[in-house]
N, C-alpha and C positions, 0 to 999 in steps of 0.2 A: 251497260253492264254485260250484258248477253254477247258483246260483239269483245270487248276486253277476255272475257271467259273463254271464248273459243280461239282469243289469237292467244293467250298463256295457257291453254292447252296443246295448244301446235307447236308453241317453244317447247313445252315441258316433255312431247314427245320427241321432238327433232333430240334435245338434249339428250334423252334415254336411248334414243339410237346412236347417238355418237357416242357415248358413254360405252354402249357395249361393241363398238366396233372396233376388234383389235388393231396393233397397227403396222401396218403392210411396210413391208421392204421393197421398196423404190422398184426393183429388179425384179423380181420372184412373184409380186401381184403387182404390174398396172393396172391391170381392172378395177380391184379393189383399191387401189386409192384413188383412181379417177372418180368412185361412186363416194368417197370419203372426203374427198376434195368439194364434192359435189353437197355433199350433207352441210360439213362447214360453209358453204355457201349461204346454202337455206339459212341456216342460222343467225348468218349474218346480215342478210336480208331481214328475218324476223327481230333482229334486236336494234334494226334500222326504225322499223315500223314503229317497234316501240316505243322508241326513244320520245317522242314526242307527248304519247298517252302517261310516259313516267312523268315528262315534265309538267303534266296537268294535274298528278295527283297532290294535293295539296298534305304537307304534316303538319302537326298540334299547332307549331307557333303560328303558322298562316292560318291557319281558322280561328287561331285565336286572336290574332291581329283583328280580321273581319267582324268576327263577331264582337271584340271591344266595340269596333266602330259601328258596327253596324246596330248592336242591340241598346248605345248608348241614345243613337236618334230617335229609335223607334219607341224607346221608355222615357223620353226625356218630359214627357207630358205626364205618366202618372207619378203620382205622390208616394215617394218613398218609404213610406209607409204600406205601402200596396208591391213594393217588390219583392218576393220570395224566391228561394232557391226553387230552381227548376225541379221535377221529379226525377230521378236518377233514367226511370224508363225514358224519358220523352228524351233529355240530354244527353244522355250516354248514346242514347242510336245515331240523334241530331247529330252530332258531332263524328260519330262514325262515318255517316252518311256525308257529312259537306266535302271529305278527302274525294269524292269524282264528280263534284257538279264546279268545278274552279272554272269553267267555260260557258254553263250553263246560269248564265244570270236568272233566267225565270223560275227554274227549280232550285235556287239558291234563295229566291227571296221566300220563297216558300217555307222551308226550310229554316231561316230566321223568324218568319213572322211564327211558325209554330211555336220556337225558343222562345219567343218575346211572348207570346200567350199564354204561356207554363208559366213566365217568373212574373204575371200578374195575379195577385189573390182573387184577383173580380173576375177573370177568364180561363184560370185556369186549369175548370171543369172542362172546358172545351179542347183540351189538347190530350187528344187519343194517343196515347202509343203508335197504336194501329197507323195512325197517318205519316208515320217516316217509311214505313215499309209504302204505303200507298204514293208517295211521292217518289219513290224509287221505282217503282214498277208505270211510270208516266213518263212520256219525249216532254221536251218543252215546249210544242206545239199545243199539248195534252192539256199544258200549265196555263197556256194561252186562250185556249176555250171555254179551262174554267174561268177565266177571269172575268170572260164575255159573260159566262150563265149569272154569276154573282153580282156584277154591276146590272143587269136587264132582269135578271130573276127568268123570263121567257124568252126563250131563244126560235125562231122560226126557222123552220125549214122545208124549203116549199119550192114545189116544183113550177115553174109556168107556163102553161103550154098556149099558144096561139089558136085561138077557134076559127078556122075558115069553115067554110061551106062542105057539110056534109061530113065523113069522119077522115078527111085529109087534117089531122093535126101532126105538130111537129114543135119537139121540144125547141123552148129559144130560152130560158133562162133554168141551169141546173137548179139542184137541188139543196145543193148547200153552197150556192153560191155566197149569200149573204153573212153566211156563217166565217166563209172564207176570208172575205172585205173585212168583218168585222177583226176578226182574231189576227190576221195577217200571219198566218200560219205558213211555215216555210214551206210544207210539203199538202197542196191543200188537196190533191188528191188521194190521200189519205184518212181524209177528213173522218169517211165512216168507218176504217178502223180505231181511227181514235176514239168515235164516237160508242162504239162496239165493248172498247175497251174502259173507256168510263165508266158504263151502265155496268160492267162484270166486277169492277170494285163497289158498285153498290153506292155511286154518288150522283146519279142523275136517271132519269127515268123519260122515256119519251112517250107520248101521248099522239094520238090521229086525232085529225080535224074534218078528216075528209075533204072531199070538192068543194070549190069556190068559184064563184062566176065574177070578174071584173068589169066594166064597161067603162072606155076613157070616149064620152062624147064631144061631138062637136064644138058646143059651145063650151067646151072644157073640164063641164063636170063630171062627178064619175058615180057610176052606180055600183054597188059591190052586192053580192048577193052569197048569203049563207047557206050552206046547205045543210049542215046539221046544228039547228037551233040550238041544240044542248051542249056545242058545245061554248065553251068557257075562254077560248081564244080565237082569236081572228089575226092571219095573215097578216091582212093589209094595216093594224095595229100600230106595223110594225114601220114609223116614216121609208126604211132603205126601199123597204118593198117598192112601193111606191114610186120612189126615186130611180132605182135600179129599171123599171119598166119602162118610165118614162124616158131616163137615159138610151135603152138600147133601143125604141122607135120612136126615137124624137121626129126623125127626118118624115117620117108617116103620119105621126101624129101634127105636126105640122101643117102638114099637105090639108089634112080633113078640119084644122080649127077654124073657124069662121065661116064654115061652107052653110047655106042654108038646108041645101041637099045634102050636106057631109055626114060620113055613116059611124056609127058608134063604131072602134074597135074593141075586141071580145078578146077574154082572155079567160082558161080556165087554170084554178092553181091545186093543185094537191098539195096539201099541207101538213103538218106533224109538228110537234113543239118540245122543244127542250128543255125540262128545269130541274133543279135539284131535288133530291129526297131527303130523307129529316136525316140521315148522315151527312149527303154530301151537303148541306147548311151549317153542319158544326163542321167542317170540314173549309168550308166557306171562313167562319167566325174565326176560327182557329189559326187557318193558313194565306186567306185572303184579301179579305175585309173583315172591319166589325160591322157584323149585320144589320145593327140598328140604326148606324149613321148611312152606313151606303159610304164612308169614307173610306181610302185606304189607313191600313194597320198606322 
């Protein structure tokens, strides 16, 4: 929306200057029509660009097309009995809003499953107003990590650092790397603005774990060592962790499995965990799953 806003502000101004530029006699100003000639250019440039972001905005009959189809799948299980007209608030924006996500399938299914949890009588406490604005102000990377917090509940995010000898350490697995695997987010360098921007609509909340000690021994098993008792998550919890460690020093961890002399590799992790707060759960209920089954809507 933000990038749509500033290129129809640049038409709208390129427009207001052509609008007030009088128009020059061939002879008597080349200047001014070479800088005029040059305006209509921009413009035509700009309505080049455009053209394609017009053909994405979708009208009534196309979202109404989708949403026949789409909200006839998503309700074909409850008992019509249980279907109500939406609320005017939740519909009226929904339907506002679906004319610029025609490209965006993830904030589109969003978007419906809200619809489709307003025209159930059993759920449709759980469909905030507030949540079509909140899906509007999210990328669909944004759409993608909540999916991940919703389906896990606990999302890790943990740094791992290599223990050698004395304080020579040195990152070897980021921090959100697993977060990245998991959501498959297009831009995962991004990750912690996204992350940044979740926590500032008030639907997830991050938590420290502090340091963590790993040890993948010889004979292969591992020792993991908590450092703050209290807390309520652990890393390595989490299978990828795990996997992902193993993955990137397989060829090492090889080398040392069977040895009798073969030495424990060490690994410390700093950790932090991701999950929703009691918004972003109805937020969850409403737009992503139903919370009790863990199923999709």
């Amino acid at each position: 929306m933000g990038e749509e806003n500033k290129i129809r502000d640049a038409a709208d101004a390129v427009k207001g200057i052509l609008e007030a530029v009088p128009v020059y006699q061939d002879v008597a100003q080349p200047a001014a029509k070479e800088v005029g000639t040059a305006l209509q250019t921009v413009a035509k440039t700009i309505h080049i660009v455009l053209a394609p972001v017009a053909a994405l905005v979708w009208g009534y009959e196309k979202i109404s097309e989708y949403l026949n189809r789409t909200l006839s799948e998503k309700l074909k299980d409850v008992p019509p009995e249980r279907i109500v007209a939406p609320s005017p608030a939740v519909a009226g924006l929904t339907v506002e809003a679906l004319k610029f996500v025609a490209n965006e399938p993830d904030l589109r299914e969003m978007y419906a499953n809200l619809l489709a949890t307003s025209m159930d009588k059993e759920t449709a406490q759980n469909a905030h107003p507030a949540f079509v604005e909140f899906i509007r102000q999210m990328t669909a990377d944004e759409a993608r990590i909540l999916e991940v917090i919703a389906l896990e509940e606990i999302v890790s995010l943990s740094l791992v650092v290599r223990n050698e000898s004395g304080d020579d350490q040195e990152s070897e697995i980021p921090k959100y790397a697993i977060l990245s695997e998991k959501s498959k987010c297009e831009y995962p360098d991004l990750i912690p603005s996204y992350l940044d921007n979740l926590r500032r609509l008030g639907l997830t909340q991050h938590r420290e774990d502090g340091w963590h000690k790993l040890d993948f021994n010889p004979n292969g098993t591992i020792n993991y060592y908590k450092s703050n008792v209290g807390s309520l998550y652990s890393p390595v919890d989490d299978p990828m962790m795990i996997d992902l460690v193993r993955h990137q020093f397989a060829d090492e961890l090889r080398v040392e499995e069977g040895k009798k002399d073969g030495r424990s590799i060490q690994f410390h992790i700093l950790s932090e965990h991701v999950q929703f707060t009691s918004l972003g759960e109805q937020f969850a209920r409403a737009c992503i799953i139903t919370w009790d089954t863990g199923e999709p809507f």
